[in-house]
C-alpha positions in Angstrom: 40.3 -21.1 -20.9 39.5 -20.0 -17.5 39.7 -16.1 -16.2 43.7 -15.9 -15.7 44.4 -13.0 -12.2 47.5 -11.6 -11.4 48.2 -10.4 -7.7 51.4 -8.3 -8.2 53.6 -6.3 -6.4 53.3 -7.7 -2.8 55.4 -9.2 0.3 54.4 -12.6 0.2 54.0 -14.5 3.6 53.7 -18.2 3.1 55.0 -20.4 5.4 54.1 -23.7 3.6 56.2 -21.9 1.0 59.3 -20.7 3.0 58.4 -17.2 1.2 58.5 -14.1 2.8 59.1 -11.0 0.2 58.3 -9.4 -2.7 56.1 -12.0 -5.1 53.8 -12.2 -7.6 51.0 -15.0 -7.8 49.3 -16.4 -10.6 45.7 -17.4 -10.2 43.5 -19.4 -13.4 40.0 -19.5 -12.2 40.4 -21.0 -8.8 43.8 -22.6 -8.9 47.0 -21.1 -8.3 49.4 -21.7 -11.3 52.6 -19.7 -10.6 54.2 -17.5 -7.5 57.1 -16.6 -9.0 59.5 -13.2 -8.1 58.1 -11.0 -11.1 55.5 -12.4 -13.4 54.3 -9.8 -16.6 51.3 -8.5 -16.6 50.8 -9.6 -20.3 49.6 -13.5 -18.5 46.7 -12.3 -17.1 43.3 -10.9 -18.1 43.1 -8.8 -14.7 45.8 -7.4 -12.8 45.2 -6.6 -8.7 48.4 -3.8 -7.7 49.1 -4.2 -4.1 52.5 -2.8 -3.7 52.7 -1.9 0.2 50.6 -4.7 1.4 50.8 -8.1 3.0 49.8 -11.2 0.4 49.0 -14.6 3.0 47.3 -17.5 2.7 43.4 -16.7 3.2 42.8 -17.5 7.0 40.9 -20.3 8.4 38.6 -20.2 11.3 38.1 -23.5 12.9 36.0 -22.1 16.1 32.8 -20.3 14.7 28.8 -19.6 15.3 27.0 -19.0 12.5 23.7 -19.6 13.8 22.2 -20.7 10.8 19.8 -23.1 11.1 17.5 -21.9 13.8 18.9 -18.6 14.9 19.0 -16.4 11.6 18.6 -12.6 13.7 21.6 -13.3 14.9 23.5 -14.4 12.1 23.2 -16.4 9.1 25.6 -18.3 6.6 25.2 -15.2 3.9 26.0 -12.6 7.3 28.4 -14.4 8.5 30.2 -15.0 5.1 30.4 -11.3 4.8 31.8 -10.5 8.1 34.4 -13.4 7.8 35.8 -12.1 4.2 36.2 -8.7 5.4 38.6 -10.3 8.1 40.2 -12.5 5.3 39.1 -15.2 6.6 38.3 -18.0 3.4 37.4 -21.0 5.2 35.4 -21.3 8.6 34.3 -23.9 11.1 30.5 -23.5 11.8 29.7 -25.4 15.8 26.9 -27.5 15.6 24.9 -25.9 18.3 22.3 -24.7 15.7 18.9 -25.3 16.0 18.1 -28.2 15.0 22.1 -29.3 16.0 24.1 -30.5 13.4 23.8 -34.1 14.5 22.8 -35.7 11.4 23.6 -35.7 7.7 20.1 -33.7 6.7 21.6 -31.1 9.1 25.0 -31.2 7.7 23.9 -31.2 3.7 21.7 -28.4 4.5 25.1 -26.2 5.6 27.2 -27.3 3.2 24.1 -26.3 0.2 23.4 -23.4 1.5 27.4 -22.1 2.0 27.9 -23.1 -2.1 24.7 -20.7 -2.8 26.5 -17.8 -0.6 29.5 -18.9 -2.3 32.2 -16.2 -0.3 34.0 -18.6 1.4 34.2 -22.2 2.8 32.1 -23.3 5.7 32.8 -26.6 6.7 30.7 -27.8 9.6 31.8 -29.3 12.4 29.5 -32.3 13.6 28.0 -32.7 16.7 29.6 -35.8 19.0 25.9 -36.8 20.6 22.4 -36.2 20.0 21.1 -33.0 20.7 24.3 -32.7 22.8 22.9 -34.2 25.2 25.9 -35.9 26.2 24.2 -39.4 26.0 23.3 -41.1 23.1 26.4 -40.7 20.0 25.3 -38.3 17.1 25.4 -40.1 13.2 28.6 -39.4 13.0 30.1 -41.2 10.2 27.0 -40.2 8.1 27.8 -36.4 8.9 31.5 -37.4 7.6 29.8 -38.2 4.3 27.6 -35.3 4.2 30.7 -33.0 5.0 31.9 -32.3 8.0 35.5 -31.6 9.3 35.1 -32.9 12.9 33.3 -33.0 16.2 32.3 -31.3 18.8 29.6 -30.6 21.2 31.2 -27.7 21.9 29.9 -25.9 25.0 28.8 -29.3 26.6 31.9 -31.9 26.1 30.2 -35.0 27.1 30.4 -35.3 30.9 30.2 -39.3 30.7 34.0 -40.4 29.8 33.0 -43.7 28.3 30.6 -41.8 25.8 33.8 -39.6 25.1 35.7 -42.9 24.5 33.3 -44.5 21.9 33.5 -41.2 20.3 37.0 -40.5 20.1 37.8 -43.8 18.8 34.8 -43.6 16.4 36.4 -40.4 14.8 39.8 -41.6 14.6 38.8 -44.8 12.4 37.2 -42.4 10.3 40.4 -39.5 10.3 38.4 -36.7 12.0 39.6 -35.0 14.9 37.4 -34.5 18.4 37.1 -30.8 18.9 36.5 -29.9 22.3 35.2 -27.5 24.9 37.0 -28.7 28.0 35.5 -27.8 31.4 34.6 -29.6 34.3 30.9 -28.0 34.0 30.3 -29.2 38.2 32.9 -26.8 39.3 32.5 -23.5 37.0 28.1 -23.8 37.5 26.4 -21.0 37.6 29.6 -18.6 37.4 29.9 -15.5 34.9 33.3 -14.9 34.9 36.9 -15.5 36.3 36.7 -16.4 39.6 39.2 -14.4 41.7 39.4 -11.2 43.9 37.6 -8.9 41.0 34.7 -11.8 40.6 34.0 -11.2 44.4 34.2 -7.5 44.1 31.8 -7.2 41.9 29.5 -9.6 43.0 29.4 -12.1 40.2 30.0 -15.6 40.9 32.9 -17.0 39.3 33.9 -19.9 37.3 37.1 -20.9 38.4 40.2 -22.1 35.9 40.3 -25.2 37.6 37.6 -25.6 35.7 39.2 -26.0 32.5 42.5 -27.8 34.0 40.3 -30.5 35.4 38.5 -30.7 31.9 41.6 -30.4 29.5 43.6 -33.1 31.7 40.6 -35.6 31.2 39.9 -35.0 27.8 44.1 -35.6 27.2 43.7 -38.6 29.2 40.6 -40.3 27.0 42.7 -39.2 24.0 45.8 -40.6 25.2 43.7 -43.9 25.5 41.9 -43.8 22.0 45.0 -42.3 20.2 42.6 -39.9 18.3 43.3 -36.4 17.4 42.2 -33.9 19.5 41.8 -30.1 19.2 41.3 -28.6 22.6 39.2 -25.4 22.0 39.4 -21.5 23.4 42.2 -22.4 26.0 42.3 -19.7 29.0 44.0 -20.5 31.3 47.8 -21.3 32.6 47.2 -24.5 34.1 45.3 -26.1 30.9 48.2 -24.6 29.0 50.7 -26.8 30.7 48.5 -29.9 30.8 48.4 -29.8 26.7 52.3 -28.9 27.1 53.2 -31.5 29.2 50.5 -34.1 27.0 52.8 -33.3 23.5 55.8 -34.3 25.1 54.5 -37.0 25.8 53.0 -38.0 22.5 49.6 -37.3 22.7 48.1 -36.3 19.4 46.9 -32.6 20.6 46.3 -29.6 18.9 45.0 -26.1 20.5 43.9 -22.8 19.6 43.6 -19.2 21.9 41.3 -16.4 20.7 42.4 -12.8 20.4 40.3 -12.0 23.0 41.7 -14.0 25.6 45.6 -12.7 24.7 44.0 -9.5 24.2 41.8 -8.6 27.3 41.9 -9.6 31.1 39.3 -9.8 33.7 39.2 -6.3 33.8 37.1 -5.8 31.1 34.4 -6.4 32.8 34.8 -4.5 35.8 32.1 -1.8 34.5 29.4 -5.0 34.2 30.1 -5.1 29.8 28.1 -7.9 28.8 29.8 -7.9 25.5 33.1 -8.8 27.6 31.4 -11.9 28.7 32.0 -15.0 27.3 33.2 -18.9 27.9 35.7 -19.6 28.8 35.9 -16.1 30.7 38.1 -13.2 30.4 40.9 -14.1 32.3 44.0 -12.9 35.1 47.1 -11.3 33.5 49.2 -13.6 34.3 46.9 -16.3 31.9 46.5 -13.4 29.3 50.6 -13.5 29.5 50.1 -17.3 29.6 48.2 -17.6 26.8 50.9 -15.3 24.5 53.6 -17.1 25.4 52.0 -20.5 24.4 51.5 -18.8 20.7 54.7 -17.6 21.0 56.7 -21.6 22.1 54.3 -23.1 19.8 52.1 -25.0 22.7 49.5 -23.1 21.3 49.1 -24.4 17.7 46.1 -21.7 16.0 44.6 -18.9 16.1 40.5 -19.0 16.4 37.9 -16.5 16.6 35.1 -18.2 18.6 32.7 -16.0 16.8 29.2 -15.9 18.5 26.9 -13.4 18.1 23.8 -12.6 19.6 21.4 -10.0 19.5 21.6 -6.7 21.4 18.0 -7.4 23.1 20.5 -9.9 24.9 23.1 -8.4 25.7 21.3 -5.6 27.0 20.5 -7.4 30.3 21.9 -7.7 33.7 25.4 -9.2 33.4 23.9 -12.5 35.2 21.7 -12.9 32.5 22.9 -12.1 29.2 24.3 -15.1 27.4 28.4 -16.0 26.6 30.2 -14.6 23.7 31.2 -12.2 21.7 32.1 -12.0 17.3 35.2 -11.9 16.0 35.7 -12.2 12.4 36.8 -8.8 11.9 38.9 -8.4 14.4 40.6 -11.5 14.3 43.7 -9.8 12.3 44.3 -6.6 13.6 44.5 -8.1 17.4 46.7 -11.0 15.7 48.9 -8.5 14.9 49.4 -7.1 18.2 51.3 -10.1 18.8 53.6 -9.3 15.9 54.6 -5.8 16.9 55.0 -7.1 21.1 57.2 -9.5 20.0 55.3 -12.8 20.5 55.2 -13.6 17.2 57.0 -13.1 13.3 54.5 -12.2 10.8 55.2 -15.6 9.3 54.5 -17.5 12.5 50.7 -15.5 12.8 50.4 -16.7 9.4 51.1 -20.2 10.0 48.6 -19.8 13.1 45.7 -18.5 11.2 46.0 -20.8 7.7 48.8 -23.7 7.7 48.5 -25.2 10.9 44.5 -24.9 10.9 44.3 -26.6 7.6 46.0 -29.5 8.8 44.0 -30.0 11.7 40.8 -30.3 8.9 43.2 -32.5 6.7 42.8 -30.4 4.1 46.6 -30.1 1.5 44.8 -27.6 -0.5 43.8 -24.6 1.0 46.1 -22.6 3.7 49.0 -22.3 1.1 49.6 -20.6 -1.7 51.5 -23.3 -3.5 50.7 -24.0 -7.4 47.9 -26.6 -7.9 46.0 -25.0 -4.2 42.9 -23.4 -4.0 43.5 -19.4 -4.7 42.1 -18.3 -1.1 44.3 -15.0 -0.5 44.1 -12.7 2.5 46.0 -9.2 1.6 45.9 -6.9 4.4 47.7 -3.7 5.3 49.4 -4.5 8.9 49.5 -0.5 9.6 46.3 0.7 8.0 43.9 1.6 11.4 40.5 2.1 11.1 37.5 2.2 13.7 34.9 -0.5 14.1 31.8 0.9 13.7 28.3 -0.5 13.7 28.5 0.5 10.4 31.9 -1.7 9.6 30.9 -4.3 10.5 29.2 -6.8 8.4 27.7 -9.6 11.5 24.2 -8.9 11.7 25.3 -8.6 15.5 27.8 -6.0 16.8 28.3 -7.7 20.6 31.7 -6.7 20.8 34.3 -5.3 23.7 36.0 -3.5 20.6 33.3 -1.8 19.1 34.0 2.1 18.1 37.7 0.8 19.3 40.6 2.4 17.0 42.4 -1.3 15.7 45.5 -1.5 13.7 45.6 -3.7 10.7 43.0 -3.6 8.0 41.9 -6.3 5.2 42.1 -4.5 2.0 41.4 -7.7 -0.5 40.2 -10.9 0.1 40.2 -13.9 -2.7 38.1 -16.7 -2.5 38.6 -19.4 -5.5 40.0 -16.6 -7.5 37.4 -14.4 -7.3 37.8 -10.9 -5.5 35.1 -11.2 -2.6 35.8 -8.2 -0.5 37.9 -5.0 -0.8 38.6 -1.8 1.6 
């Protein structure tokens, strides 16, 4: 009989469930048998006590850079497990801009091996939609299906040619994936390093403007609308984009989008003193898209939370601003800048949890993680929303620390994460 773990004592937050309040849940090796209001301790072999803390769903990252292959001293799939645990994050989304790109099934085996040897938490890769991302020639998509990805995306380079788009989009929705993109009109927003506007001209730094991304988002929606596909627009920034995917639901269009913390966390400003670890792509934007992007969480325009976690090594970030490359990581502070939403009002602690585990686990098709319902996987994120703690080189687990928030005080710590009913990471 397999190891039987009881998590007792809790506020359980389960949307898929209904359940908000004090629970206990049943785990037998990595299944979750029972949530029930009191269950004895007598039923289980090992007993986790969390009185005082938050039980959810483990989260699920579908926007992530794990760098591995190709790029292993800036992160790898072990490094990157470890920094996504101790955010509670059980299930990630690795881009296929490795190097080689994930545009194959060789590519995508190799991934999903090497995750099952790390074994703390699912990383299912996201395919790339052409060769090299080259924008040209269509990756071997439904082989990477078989091999194991979730999706596709050449995320960072969305193919410029619409009719390549097209074949793709309706070559993922035969086979039930959905098109992740990075929408940008890439002719317009050339060359810039961040928001164009009356700061971008201040300082000097040529801007990439959020027509940009409005001119990208509105043709991606339109090629969907054509190929009836599902598809996931990626990192949204801006007001205008916002309203395009608004306006594109109403009107039936199968669209899904996510905003990071960053970009309902930080404006512009942040890189008024020249921080290259506030650049990244889409850029920091104005206030009045930071306030944009809240309230899109908030009507439920905006359908997930995701990270975009991309690190990169300080020898590159510690550059002229012009030159230093886009992005920043975000596993571990994916939660307590979630969070912040919760106490300003955007958001009930049961609609962040829907945002970072129910609604992403749709998107991936997957019934059996993002819920804590008998007979799912037993992925469990329990966090203390009040707990504050400083990130520290030394907290944090990335092999990269290019972050705006680093030595930052943040509210909200992960004290337990569960991954297949194993503990995997405690505070």
């Amino acid at each position: 009989m397999a190891k039987r773990l009881l998590i007792r004592g809790g506020t359980v937050v389960d949307p898929s469930l209904g359940l908000n309040g004090r629970a206990d849940i049943l785990i037998e090796g990595s299944t979750v048998v029972k949530v029930e209001k009191e269950i004895p301790k007598a039923e289980a072999e090992e007993v986790l006590d969390v009185g005082g803390l938050i039980v959810a769903p483990g989260f699920i990252d579908l926007h992530s850079h794990l760098r591995e292959p190709g790029q292993e001293w800036k992160e790898d799939i072990e490094s990157g497990s470890h920094a996504a645990v101790a955010g509670g994050i059980t299930s990630v989304c690795c881009m296929a801009n490795t190097d080689p790109v994930n545009d194959n099934p060789v590519v995508t085996r190799y991934i999903v091996e090497r995750a099952e040897e790390v074994g703390l938490c699912d990383v299912f890769p996201v395919g790339a939609i052409t060769k090299g991302l080259k924008g040209e020639e269509l990756a071997e998509i439904g082989l990477m299906v078989k091999a194991g990805i979730v999706a596709i995306s050449d995320d960072g380079e969305t193919p410029k040619d619409s009719k390549v788009l097209r074949n793709a989009m309706d070559y993922a929705r035969s086979l039930g994936i959905p098109v992740f993109t990075h929408s940008e009109d890439k002719t317009l927003s050339e060359g810039g390093h961040m928001n164009e506007g009356e700061l971008s001209s201040l300082l000097g730094i040529p801007g990439m403007p959020p027509e940009a991304e409005e001119i990208g988002t509105v043709r991606d929606l339109i090629v969907a609308k054509l190929t009836g596909v599902h598809i996931h627009v990626c990192h949204v920034s801006t007001e205008g984009a916002l309203k395009a995917i608004e306006a594109a639901k109403r009107e039936g269009v199968r669209v899904s989008c996510e905003i990071t913390p960053h970009h309902f966390t930080l404006t512009e400003e942040a890189v008024r003193e020249f921080d290259t670890n506030a650049k990244m792509c889409p850029p920091l934007r104005s206030k009045r898209d930071v306030e944009a992007c809240r309230e899109a969480l908030k009507n439920g325009v905006a359908d997930v939370i995701a990270t975009d976690h991309a690190p990169h090594s300080e020898d590159e970030k510690l550059v002229e601003f012009c030159k230093a490359p886009f992005g920043i990581i975000g596993f571990q502070t994916m939660l307590p800048l979630s969070l912040e939403l919760v106490r300003k009002g955007y958001l009930s602690l049961e609609e962040m949890v829907r945002k970072l585990s129910l609604n992403p686990a749709k998107i991936i098709n997957r019934n059996d993680i993002g819920t804590l319902k008998p007979g799912a996987r037993a992925n469990v994120a329990i966090f203390d929303p009040d707990e504050t703690f400083t990130l520290t080189r030394e907290e944090i687990r990335s092999k990269s620390v290019n972050t705006p928030f680093l030595n930052k005080t943040l509210r909200g710590r992960v004290k337990f994460t569960v991954y297949n009913g194993k503990i995997v990471f405690k505070s």
